[in-house]
C-alpha positions, -999 to 999 in steps of 0.1 A, spaced: 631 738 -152 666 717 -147 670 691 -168 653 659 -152 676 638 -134 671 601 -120 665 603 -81 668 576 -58 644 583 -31 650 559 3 622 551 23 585 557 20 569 570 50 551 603 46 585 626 39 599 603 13 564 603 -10 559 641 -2 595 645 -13 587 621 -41 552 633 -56 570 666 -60 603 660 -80 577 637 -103 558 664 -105 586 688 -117 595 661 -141 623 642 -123 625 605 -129 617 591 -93 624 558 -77 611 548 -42 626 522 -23 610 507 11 623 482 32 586 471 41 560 460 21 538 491 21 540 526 26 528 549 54 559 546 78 543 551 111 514 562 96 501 527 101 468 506 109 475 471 122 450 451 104 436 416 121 410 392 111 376 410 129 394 445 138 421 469 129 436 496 153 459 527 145 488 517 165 518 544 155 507 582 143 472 589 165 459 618 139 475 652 128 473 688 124 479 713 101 490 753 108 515 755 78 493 769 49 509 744 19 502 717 41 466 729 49 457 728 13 473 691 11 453 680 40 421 699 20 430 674 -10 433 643 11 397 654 23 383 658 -12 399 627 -23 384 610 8 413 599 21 413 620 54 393 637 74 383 656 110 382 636 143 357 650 161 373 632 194 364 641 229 398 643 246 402 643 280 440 642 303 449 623 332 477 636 360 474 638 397 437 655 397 427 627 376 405 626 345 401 660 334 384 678 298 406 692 271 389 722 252 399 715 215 423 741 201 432 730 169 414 705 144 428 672 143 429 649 112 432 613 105 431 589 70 404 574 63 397 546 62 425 544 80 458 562 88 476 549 57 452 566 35 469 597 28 506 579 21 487 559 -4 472 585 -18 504 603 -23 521 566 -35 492 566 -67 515 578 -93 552 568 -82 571 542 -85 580 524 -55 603 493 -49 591 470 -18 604 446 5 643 465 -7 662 473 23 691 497 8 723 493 30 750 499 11 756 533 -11 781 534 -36 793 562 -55 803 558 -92 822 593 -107 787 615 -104 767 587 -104 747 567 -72 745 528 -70 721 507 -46 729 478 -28 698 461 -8 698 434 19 672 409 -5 685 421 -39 720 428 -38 737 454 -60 702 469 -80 707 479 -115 698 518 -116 725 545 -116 709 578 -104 720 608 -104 707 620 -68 703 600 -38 678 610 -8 675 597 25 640 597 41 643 570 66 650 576 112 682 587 118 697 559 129 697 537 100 706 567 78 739 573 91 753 542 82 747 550 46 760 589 49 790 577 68 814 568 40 801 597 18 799 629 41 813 636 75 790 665 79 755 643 73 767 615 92 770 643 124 733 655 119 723 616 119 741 613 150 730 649 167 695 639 159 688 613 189 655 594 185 633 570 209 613 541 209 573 539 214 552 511 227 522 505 218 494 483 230 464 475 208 434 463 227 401 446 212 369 448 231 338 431 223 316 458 238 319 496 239 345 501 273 322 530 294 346 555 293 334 591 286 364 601 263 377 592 228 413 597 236 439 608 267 470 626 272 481 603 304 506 626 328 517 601 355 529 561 353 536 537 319 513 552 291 511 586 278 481 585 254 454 564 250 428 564 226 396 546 210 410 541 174 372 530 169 359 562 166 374 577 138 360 584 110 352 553 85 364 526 115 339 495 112 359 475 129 343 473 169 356 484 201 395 494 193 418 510 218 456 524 217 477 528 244 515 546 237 533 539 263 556 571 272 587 579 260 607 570 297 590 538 299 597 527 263 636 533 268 635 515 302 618 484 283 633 489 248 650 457 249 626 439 271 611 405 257 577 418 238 562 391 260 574 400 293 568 441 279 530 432 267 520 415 300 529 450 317 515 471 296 481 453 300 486 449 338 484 490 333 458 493 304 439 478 329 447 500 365 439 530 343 406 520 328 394 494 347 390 467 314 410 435 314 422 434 281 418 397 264 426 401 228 455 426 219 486 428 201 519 453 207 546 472 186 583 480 196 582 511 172 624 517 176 625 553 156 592 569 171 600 600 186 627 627 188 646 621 220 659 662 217 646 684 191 671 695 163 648 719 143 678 722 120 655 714 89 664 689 55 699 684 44 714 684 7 749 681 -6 748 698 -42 781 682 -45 775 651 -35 736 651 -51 728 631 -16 700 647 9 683 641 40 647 651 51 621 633 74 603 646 108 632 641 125 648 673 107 619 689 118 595 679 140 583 646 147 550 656 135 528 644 103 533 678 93 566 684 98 574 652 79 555 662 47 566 698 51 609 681 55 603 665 20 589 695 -2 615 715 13 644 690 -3 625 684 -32 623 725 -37 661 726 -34 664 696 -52 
């Protein structure tokens, strides 16, 4: 093995802690730091005072065999499992069955599960938004928003946060990162969480919607381990969120209600929404994680990859491995 170095790791979502768990487990000395005040990224449950809904990633799959056997140890650790979901589309023929192909997983008991689970053992810094990279001889300095200049010096810095906000660290150290930040173009997500007091009689658990504002809907309720009553999900669609990115979450809310309702015939009268900014990859890049050996800085997350669960796990291992 290397000699163990001090790594910096920025951000939390599922790619920074797979990235993370790893080089801890090689022996690395491994720092986490999140802006927010938990971990998960968009693996997220919104959490009220009588119900909770899943409001960014709706479940995931698993084809790549590493991540297969990490999905087997979220199950045995209880912190995942199958969603046995009747899913159903909706386009100009209407409603219309989905035959499952592929098995499709969720935390339990709730989407965080799994990034806590891989959070146990590390060391993770909340509420410290890093934005400002300095770089000492061979050495990397912090600077956060609510802390100012942190004490550490590491010797490696990685980047596991959207695109967008990573390229304005990159920028003053590499030329070359700063143009995959930029080449990787991501879009916002809408979501619309919906609280019913009785079970809406729809014949589905969840909806790929085709046509007008939404693009999936789902009953969050019936995953495994939800006790929380009748909880929906809308996402609105990718063209509809960059139309209303910088509408007023009032004005943006109202609509997407107005068509919660015209699609399943409930009027909504409790529920929340989410401007999720970073949500989706607005063009695939595929071009994988990034490291500087020179520079001891890297880059991984789903958008070097896909914008998958899986592809975010799989983009930190990868960085860690070369790491």
């Amino acid at each position: 093995m290397s000699q163990p170095r001090s790594i910096a790791i920025i951000g939390a979502g599922l790619a920074g802690l797979s990235c993370a768990q790893a080089l801890s487990a090689k022996g690395h000395h491994v720092q986490v730091f999140e802006k927010s005040r938990g971990v998960g990224g968009r693996m997220s449950t919104r959490s009220f005072e009588t119900w909770a809904c899943d409001h960014g990633a709706q479940y995931f799959t698993a084809t790549d065999p590493a991540f297969q056997q990490q999905v087997e140890r979220w199950q045995a650790a209880g912190a995942a499992a199958l969603w046995e979901a009747q899913v159903t589309s909706f386009g100009a023929e209407g409603w219309q069955p989905i035959k499952p192909s592929v098995g499709r997983f969720v935390g339990t008991p709730s989407m965080t599960a799994p990034a806590k689970q891989l959070a146990k053992e590390l060391t993770i810094h909340f509420s410290t938004t890093v934005d400002q990279l300095l770089r000492e001889g061979l050495t990397w300095k912090l600077h956060s928003k609510e802390h100012g200049l942190l004490e550490p010096t590491f010797d490696t810095v990685l980047l596991a946060i959207p695109s967008k906000q990573a390229e304005v660290l990159v920028q003053p150290h590499s030329a070359a990162m700063y143009a995959r930040c930029q080449d990787a173009v991501m879009a916002p997500s809408w979501a619309l969480m919906v609280y019913a007091t009785e079970r809406l009689p729809l014949d589905f658990d969840a909806a790929f919607i085709n046509q007008g504002m939404f693009s999936w809907i789902a009953r969050s309720s019936s995953k495994p381990q939800r006790t929380s009553g009748e909880a929906w999900l809308a996402h609105a669609s990718t063209a509809w969120s960059l139309t209303h990115e910088n509408t007023a979450k009032e004005e943006a809310t109202t609509l997407m209600v107005a068509g919660f309702e015209s699609l399943t015939n409930y009027q909504p009268i409790t529920f929340q929404s989410h401007l999720w900014r970073f949500a989706r990859l607005g063009h695939a890049t595929h071009h994988g994680h990034v490291f500087d050996d020179t520079l001891q800085m890297g880059l991984c997350g789903d958008w070097t990859s896909t914008e998958k669960v899986e592809g975010a796990w799989l983009s930190g291992q990868a960085l860690a491995r070369e790491v």
